[in-house]
VEXSE-884002 format. One line per field, with one value per residue (C-alpha): residue number from 0; residue in one letter; x, y, z. Coordinates in Angstrom, 2 decimals, padded with zeros to 5 digits, m for minus. Layout:
N
num	(NUM,...)
residuo	(A,...)
px	(X,...)
py	(Y,...)
pz	(Z,...)
***
This chain:
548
num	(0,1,2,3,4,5,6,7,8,9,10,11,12,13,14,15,16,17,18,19,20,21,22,23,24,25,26,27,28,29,30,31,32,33,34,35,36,37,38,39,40,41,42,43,44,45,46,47,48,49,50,51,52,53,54,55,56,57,58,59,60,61,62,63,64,65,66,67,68,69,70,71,72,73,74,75,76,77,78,79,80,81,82,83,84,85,86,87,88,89,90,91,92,93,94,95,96,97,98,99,100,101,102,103,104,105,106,107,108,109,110,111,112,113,114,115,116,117,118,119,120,121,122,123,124,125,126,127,128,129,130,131,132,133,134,135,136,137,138,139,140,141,142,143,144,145,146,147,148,149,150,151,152,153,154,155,156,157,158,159,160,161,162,163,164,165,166,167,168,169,170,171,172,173,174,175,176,177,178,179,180,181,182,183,184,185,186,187,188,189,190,191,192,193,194,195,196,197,198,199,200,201,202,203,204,205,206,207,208,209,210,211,212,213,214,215,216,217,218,219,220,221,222,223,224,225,226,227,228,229,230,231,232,233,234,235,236,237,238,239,240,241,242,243,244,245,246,247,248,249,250,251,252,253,254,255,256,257,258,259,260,261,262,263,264,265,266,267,268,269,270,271,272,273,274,275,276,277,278,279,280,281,282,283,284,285,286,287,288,289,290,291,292,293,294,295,296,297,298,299,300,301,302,303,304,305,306,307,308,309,310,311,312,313,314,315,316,317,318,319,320,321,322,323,324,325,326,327,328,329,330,331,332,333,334,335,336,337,338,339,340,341,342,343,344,345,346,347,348,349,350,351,352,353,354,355,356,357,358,359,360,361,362,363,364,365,366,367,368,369,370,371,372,373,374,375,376,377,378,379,380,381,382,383,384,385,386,387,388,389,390,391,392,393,394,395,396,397,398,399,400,401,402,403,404,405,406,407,408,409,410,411,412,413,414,415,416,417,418,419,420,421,422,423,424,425,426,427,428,429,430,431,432,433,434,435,436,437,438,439,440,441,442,443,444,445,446,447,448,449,450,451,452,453,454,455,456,457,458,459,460,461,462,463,464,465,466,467,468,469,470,471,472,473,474,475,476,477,478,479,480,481,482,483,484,485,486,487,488,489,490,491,492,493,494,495,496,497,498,499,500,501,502,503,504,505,506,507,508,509,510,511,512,513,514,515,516,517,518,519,520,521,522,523,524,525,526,527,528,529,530,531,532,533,534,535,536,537,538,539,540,541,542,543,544,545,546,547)
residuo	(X,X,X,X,X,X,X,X,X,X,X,X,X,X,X,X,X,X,X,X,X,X,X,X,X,X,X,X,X,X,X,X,X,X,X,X,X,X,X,X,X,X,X,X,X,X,X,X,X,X,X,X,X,X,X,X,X,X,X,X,X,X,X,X,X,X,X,X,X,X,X,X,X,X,X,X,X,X,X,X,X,X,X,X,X,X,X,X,X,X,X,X,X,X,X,X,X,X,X,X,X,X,X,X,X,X,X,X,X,X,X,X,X,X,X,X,X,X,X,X,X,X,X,X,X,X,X,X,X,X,X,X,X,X,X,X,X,X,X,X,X,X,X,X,X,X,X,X,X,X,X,X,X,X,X,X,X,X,X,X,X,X,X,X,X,X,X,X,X,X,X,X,X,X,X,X,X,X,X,X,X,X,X,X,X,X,X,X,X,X,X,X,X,X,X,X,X,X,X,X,X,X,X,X,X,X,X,X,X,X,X,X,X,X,X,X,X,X,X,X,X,X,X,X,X,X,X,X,X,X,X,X,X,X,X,X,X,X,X,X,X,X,X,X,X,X,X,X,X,X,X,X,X,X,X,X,X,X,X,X,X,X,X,X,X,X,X,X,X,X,X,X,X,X,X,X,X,X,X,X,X,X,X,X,X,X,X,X,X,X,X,X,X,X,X,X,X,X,X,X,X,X,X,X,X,X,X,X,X,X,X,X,X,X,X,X,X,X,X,X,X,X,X,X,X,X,X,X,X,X,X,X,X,X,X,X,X,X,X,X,X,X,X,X,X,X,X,X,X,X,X,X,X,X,X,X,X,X,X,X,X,X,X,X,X,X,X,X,X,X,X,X,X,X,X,X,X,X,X,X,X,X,X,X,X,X,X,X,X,X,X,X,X,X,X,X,X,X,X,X,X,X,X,X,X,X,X,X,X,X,X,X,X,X,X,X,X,X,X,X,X,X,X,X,X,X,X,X,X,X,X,X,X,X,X,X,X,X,X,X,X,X,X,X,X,X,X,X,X,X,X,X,X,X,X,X,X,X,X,X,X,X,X,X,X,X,X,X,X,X,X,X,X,X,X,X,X,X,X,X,X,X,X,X,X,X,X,X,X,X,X,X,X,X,X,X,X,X,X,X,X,X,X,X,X,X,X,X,X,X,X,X,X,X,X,X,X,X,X,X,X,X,X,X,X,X,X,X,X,X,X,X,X,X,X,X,X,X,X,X,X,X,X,X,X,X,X,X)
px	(066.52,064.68,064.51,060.61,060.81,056.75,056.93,058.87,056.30,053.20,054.99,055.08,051.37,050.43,051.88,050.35,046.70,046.98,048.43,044.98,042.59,044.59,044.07,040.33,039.45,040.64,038.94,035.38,036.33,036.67,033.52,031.02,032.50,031.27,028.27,027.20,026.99,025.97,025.42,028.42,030.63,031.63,031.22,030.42,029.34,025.51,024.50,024.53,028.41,027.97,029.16,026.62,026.26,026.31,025.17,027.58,025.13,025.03,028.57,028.48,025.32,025.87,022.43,020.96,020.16,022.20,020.23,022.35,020.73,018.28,018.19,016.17,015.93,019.13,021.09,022.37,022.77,021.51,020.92,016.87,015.41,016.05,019.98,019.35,020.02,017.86,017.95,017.47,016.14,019.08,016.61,016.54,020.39,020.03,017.38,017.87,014.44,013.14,011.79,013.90,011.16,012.92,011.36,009.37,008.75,006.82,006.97,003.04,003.23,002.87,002.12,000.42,002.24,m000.43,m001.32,m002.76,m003.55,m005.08,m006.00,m007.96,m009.31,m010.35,m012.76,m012.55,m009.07,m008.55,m005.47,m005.08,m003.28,m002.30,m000.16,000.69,002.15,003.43,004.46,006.14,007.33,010.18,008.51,011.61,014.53,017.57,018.16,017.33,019.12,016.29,012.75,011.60,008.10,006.42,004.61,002.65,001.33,004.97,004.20,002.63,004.34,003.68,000.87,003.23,004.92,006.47,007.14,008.82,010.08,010.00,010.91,008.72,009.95,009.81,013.33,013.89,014.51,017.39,018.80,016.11,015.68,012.67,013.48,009.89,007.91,010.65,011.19,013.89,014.90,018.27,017.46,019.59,020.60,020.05,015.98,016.59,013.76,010.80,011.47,009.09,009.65,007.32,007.88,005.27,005.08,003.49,002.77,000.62,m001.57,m002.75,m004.92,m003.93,m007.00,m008.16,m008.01,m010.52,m010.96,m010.36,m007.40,m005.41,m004.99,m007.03,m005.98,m007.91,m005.96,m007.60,m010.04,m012.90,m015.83,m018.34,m015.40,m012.46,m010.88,m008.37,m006.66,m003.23,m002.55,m000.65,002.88,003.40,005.52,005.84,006.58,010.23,011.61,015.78,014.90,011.96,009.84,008.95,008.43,008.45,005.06,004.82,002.24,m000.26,m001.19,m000.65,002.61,002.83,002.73,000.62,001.31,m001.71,m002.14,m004.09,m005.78,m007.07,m008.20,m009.22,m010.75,m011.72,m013.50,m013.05,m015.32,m017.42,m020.38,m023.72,m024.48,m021.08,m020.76,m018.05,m017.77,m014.81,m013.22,m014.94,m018.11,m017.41,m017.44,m018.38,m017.95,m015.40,m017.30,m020.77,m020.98,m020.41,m017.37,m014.84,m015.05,m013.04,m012.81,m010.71,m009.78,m008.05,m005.83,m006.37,m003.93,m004.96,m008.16,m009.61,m012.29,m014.00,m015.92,m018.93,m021.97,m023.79,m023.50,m027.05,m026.53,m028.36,m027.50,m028.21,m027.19,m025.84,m026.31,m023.54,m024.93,m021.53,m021.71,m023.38,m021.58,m023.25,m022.93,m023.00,m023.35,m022.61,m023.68,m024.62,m028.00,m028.01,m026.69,m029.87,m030.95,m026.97,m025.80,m028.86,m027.70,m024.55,m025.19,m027.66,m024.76,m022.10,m024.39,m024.65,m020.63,m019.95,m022.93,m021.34,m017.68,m018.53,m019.33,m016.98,m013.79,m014.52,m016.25,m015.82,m013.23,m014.60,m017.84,m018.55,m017.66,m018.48,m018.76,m018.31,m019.32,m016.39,m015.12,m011.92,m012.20,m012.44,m012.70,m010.24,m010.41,m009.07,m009.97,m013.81,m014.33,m014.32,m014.70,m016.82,m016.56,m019.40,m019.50,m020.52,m023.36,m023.91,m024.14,m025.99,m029.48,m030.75,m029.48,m026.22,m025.06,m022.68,m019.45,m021.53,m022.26,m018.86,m016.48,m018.69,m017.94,m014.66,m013.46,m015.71,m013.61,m010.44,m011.10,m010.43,m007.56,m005.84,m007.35,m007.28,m004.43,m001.99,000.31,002.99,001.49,004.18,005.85,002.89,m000.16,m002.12,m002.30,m005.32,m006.53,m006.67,m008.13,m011.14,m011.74,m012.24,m014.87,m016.45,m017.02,m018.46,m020.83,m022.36,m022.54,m024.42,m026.59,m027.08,m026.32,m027.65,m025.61,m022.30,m023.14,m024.81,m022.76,m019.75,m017.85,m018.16,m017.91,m016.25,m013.27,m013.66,m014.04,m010.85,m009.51,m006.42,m003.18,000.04,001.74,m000.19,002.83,004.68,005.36,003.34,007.17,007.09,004.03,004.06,000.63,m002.53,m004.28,m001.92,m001.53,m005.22,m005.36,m003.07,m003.31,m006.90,m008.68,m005.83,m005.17,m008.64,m008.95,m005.82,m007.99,m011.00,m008.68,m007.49,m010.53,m012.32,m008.85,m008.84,m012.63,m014.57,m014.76,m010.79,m010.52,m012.74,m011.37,m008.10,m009.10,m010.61,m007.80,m005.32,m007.40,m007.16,m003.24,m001.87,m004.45,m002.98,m000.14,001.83,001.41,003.58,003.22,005.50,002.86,m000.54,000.86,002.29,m000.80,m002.59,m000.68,m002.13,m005.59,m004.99,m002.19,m003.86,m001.63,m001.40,002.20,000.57,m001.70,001.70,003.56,000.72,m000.27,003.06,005.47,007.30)
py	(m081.29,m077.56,m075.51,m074.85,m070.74,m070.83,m071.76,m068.31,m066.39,m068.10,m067.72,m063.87,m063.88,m065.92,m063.63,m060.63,m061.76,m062.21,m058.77,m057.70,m060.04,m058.60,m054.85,m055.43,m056.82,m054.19,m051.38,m053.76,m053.35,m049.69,m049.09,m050.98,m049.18,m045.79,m047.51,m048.71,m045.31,m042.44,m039.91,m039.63,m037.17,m034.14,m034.46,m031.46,m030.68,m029.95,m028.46,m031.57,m032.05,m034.94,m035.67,m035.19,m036.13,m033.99,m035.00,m034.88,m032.98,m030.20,m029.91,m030.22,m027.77,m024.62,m023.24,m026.61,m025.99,m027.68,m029.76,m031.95,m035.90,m036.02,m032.93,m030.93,m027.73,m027.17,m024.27,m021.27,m020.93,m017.53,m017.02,m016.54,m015.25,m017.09,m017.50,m021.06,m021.25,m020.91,m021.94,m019.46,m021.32,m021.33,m019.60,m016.47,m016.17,m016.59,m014.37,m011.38,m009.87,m012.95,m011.47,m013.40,m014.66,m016.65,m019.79,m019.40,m015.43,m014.60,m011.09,m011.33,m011.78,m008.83,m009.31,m006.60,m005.25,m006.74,m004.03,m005.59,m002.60,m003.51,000.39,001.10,004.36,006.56,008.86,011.94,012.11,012.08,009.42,005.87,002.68,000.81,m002.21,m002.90,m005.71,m005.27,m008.09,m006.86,m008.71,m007.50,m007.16,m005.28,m007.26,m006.18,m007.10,m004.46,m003.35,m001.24,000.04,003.34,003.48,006.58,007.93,011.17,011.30,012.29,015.61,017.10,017.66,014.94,013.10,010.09,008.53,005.12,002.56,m000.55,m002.00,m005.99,m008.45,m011.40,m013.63,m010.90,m009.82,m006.00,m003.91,m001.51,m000.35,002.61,006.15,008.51,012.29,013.52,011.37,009.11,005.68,004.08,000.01,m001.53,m005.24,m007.49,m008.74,m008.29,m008.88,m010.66,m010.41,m012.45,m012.55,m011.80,m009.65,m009.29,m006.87,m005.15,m001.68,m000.49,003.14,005.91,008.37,011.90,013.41,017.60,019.72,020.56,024.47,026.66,026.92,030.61,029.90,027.73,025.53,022.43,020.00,016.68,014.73,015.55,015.93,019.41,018.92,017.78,014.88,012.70,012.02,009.00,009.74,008.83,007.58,004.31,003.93,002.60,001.15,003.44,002.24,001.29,002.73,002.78,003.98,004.58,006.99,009.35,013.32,016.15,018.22,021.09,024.09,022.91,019.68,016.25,014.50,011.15,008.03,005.15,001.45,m000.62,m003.28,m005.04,m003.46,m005.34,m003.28,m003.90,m000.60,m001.10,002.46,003.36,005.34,005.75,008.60,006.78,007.02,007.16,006.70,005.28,006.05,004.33,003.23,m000.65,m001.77,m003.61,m007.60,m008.16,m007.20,m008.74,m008.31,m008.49,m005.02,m003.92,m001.74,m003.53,m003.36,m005.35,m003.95,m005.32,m003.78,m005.24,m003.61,m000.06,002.42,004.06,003.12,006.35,006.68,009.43,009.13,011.22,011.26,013.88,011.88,011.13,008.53,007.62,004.84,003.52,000.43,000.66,m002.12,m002.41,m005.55,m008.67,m006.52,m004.01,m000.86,000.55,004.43,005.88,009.76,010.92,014.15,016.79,017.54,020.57,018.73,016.61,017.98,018.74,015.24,013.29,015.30,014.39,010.87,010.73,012.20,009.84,006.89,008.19,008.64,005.37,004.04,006.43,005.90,002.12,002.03,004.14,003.43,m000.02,m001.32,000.69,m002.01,m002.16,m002.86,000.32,004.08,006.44,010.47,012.12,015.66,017.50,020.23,021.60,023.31,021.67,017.67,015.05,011.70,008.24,004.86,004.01,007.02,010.88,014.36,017.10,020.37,021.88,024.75,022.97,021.37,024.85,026.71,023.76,025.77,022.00,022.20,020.82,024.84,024.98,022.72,020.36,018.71,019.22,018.26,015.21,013.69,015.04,012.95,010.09,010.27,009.51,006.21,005.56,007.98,007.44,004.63,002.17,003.93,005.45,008.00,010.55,012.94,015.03,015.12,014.74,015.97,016.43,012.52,012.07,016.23,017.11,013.45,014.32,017.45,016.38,013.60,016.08,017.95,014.37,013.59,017.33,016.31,013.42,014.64,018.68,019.67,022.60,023.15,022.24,025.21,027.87,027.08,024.66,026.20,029.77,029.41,026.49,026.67,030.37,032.60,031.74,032.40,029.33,029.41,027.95,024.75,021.34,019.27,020.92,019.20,020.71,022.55,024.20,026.28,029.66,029.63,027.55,029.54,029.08,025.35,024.41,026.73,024.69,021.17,021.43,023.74,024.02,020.00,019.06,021.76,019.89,016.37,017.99,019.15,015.86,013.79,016.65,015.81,011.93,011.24,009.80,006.49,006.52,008.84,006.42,003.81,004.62,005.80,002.44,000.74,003.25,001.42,m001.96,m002.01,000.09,m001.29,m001.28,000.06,003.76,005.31,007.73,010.54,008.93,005.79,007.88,009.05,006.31,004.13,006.77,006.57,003.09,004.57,007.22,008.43,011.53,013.75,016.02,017.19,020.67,020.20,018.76,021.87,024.19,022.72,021.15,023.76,020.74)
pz	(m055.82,m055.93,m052.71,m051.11,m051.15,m049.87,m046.63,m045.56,m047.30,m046.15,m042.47,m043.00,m044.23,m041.55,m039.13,m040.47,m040.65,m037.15,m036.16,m037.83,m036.70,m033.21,m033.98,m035.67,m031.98,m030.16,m032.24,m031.80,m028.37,m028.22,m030.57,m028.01,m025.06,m026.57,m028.13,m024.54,m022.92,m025.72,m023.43,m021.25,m022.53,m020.34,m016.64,m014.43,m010.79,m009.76,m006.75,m004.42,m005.19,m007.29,m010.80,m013.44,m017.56,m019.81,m023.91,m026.44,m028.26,m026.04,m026.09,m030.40,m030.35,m027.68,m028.35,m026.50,m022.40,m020.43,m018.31,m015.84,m015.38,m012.02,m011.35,m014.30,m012.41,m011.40,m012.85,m011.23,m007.14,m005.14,m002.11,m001.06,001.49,004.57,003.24,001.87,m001.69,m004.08,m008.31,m011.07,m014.47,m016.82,m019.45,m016.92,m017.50,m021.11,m021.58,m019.68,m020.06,m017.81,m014.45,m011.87,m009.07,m006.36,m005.51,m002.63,m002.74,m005.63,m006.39,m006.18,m002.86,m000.33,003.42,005.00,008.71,011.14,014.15,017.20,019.68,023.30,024.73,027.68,027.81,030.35,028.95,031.50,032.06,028.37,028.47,027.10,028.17,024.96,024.38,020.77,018.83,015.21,012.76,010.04,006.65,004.72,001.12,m000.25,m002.43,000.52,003.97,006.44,009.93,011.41,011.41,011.60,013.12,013.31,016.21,015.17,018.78,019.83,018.28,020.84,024.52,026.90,024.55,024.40,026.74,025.76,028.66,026.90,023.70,023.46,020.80,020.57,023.29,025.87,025.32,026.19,023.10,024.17,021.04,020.27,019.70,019.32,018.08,017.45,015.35,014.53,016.63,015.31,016.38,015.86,014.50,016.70,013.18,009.77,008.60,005.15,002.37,003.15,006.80,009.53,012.59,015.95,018.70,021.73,022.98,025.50,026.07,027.53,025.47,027.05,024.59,023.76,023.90,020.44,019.91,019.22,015.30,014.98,016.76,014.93,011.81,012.28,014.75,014.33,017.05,020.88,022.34,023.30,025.61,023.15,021.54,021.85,018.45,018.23,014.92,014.02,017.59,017.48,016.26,012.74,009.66,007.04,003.27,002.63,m001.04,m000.99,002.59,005.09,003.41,005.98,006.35,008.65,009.05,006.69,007.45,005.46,003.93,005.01,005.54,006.03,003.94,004.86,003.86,004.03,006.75,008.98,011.96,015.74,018.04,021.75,022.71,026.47,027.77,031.66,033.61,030.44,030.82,030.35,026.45,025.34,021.64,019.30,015.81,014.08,011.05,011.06,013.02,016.28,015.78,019.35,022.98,025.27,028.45,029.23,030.43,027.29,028.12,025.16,021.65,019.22,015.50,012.53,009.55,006.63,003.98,005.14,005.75,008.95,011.75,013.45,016.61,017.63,020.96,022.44,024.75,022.29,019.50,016.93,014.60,011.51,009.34,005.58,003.81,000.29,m001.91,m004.33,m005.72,m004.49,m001.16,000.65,003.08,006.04,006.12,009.65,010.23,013.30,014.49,017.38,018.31,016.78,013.80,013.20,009.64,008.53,009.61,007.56,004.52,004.69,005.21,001.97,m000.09,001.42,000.46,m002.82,m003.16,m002.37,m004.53,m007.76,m006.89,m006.88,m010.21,m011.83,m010.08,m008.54,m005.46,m001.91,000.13,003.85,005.27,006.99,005.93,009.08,008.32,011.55,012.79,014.16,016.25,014.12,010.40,007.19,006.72,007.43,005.83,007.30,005.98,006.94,008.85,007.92,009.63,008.38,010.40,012.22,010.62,006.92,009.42,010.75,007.62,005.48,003.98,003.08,m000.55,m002.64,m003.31,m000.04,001.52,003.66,000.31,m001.27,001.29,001.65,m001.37,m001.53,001.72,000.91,m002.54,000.10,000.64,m003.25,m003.97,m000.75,001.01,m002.01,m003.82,m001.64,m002.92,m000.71,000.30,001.34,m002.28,m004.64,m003.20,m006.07,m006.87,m004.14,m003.50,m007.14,m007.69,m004.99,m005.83,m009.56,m008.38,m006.63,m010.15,m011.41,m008.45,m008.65,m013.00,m011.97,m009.35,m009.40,m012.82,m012.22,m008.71,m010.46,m013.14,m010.76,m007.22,m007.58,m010.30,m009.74,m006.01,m005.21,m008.04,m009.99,m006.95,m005.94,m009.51,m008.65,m009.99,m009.50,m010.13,m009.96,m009.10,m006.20,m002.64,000.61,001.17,m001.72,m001.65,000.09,002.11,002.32,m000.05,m002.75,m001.84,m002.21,m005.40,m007.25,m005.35,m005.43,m007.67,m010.55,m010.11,m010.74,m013.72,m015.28,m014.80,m016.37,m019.16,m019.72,m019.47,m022.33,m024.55,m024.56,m023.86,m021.11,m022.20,m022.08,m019.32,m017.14,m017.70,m017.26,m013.32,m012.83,m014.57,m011.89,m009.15,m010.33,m010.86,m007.77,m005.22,m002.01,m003.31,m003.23,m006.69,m007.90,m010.79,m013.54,m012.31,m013.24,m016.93,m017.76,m017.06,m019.00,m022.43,m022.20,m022.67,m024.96,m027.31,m027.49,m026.57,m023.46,m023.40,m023.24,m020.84,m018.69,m019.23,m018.58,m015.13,m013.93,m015.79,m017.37)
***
């Protein structure tokens, strides 16, 4: 009989079709687990501490954002203002010319300090009561340990007398110093950006006595016997650039540097003389008591608010239409004044009318021009001084200073009220400015004074010189400071504006307006917004007037 050699084989091929119908199961099995889920692949940590997905694909492809599952925003931790975090778009990290805006605190966004000022004033003993409250936002990108107000008031021996510091809730602010004009105020801790900050003083004002003209350099703060001039009075906030920016006094020009804000102000008069009169920055909104002896005023994104008070006081009014708005003019002047002070309230309205319409519309509802008792003019947002002796010395036409300082400080209120510059460091950006706008009111409205009068008396006589772009330091006397600052600087601007054209030329000084409203302009600022306008060039003209 033959032996069955199949069944061993057919055992062994038995065997092996089931070790592969074995491993074909278990790579099925493994091929629907990863079919079941296609996006998990790498896990990583979001913000909440939880594990997040991220795609394969992202993983395959490293120019794909990453974009973790439920939470599409989140990306890169900082810390924000208030020290919570904050999240940075992932595109801002891979595109560094991204502006980083935290959420929350657009860069857009600038709160104004707020000034609320209660002041009683006694009118014959010259003195004030004032309480004021200041809320202050930290616009700047770092966390700040102080603030530096300044008190200009502190300037003159025993004007200012300061009788508490208080945080909001009442609590005594002990950690202070005032040296001069300088009050500075430990924070009891660090003010981070976009936080807010509220603290009282109260204090006592004794007005100096204004001296007599031909006695000293012009003294706007005090008071004579005909006036009581409230100017610069209250303590403020000056900007904040890599420090606070802030100045000593120089012998000529003006020093300080005003950040816009927000004014209140209580002004509550004591033992007023019948037919008292107040001239000041805004018109009063109402009267506290019925007696008439409180005013309240308000002023909104301006960088100072002046008062002038006096029984001998005429006023005269007009209303200037500017077409979206209208602006009161006051002029307030002496008796003897009459004639002088309705000139210079015609030209004023006229200003503001021009300026309107070449550099953009006047901000405030009121501008006040006010006759005073020290030289020159002074210029403070809404309100103005013009010296008695322009209203002394006006002949009833354009050919003399009552005319020209006019619309020089009514030119303030847009290079320096609107646009603020320093004024310490670059005086030219608002002087040379105004005294060029002067030259373009008198082209628009006394040709003939601008060619027989203004030029050869106002500008040539003097025959200026010097250097357009020094500080108020650097300049040896007053008569070689307002030659260059004034009289050279607006020669450069004329230079300019005959180089690139007045089409260009204007519009870049409306443009300058628009773009550094409420703002502190610098030099490098003003040129560069001017290569905008005009690729003429000027490099010249820089070196000629500025020496570089």
């Amino acid at each position: 009989m033959r032996p069955n050699t199949c069944r061993p084989v057919t055992i062994l091929l038995l065997l092996v079709l089931f070790l592969l119908v074995v491993i074909s199961a278990c790579t099925n099995q493994s091929t629907q687990s990863t079919i079941s889920n296609p996006q998990s692949t790498n896990v990583a940590t979001s913000e909440q501490g939880s594990a997040t997905l991220t795609p394969q694909s992202t993983i395959l492809n490293p120019q794909s954002t990453i974009t973790p599952i439920n939470n599409p925003q989140s990306t890169n931790v900082a810390t924000g203002a208030q020290g919570s975090a904050t999240l940075t778009p992932l595109s801002t990290i891979l595109n560094p010319q991204s502006t980083f805006t935290p959420i929350g605190n657009p860069q857009s966004t600038i709160i104004n300090p707020q000034y609320f000022l209660s002041a009683q004033f006694d009118f014959y003993l010259r003195s004030l009561s004032v309480d004021e409250t200041i809320t202050y936002t930290n616009n700047t990108a770092q966390p700040l340990n102080d603030l530096l107000l300044v008190v200009p008031a502190n300037r003159w021996p025993g004007a200012f007398q300061l009788r508490g510091i208080h945080w909001a809730d009442g609590t005594p602010t002990l950690d202070f110093s005032l040296h001069i004009h300088r009050l500075s105020i430990l924070l009891p801790q660090p003010l981070l950006p976009g936080g807010q900050v509220s603290l009282s003083l109260t204090y006592n004002l004794t007005l100096p006595p204004i001296p007599d003209p031909s006695e000293a350099a012009p003294q706007p703060f005090g008071y004579t016997s005909s006036q009581s001039n409230l100017v610069d009075w209250y303590a403020y906030l000056p900007p904040y650039k890599d420090g606070w920016l802030v100045h000593d006094p120089g012998f000529w020009g003006e020093y300080q540097v005003f950040e816009a804000g927000d004014f209140q102000i209580d002004l509550t008069l004591v033992d007023a003389p019948a037919g008292l009169v107040v001239a000041a920055s805004a018109p009063p909104l109402d009267t506290a008591q019925e007696d008439g002896s409180t005013y309240r005023y308000q002023l909104e994104s301006a960088r100072t608010f002046a008062l002038s008070l006096s029984p001998s006081y005429q006023v005269f009014s007009q209303t200037v239409d500017l077409g979206s708005s209208s602006v009161v003019v006051y002029s307030y002047a002496y008796v003897f004044g009459v004639d002088a002070g309705q000139a210079a309230l015609a030209e004023t309205a006229r200003a503001v009318e021009l300026y309107s319409e070449l550099f953009g519309p006047y901000p405030h509802a009121s501008l006040s021009v006010v006759e005073a008792d020290f030289l020159d003019g002074m210029e403070y947002d809404g309100l103005y001084f013009l010296s008695k002796g322009f209203y002394n010395l006006y002949d009833g036409t354009p050919n003399g200073y009552l005319t020209a300082i006019a619309v020089h400080e009514t030119a303030h209120q847009w290079w320096y009220g609107l646009v603020g510059n320093d004024q310490a460091l670059e005086p030219w950006l608002d002087e040379a400015l105004c005294a060029f706008t002067e030259r373009v009111y008198y082209e628009h409205f006394y040709p003939e004074a601008l060619v027989k009068w203004w030029q050869p008396y106002r500008v040539d006589y003097y025959d200026p010189a010097g250097l357009v772009g020094e500080s108020i330091y650097d300049y040896i006397s007053y008569r070689a400071y307002r030659d260059a600052v004034y009289l050279n600087g607006q020669a450069f601007l004329q230079a300019v504006r005959l180089r690139v054209g007045d089409q260009a030329f204007f519009a870049f000084l409306k443009d300058y307006i628009a773009r550094y409203r409420g703002q502190i302009a610098t030099g490098q600022d003003f040129f560069a917004l001017l290569a905008t306008h005009s690729d003429v060039e000027i490099t010249d003209l820089v070196k000629e007037f500025f020496g570089k």
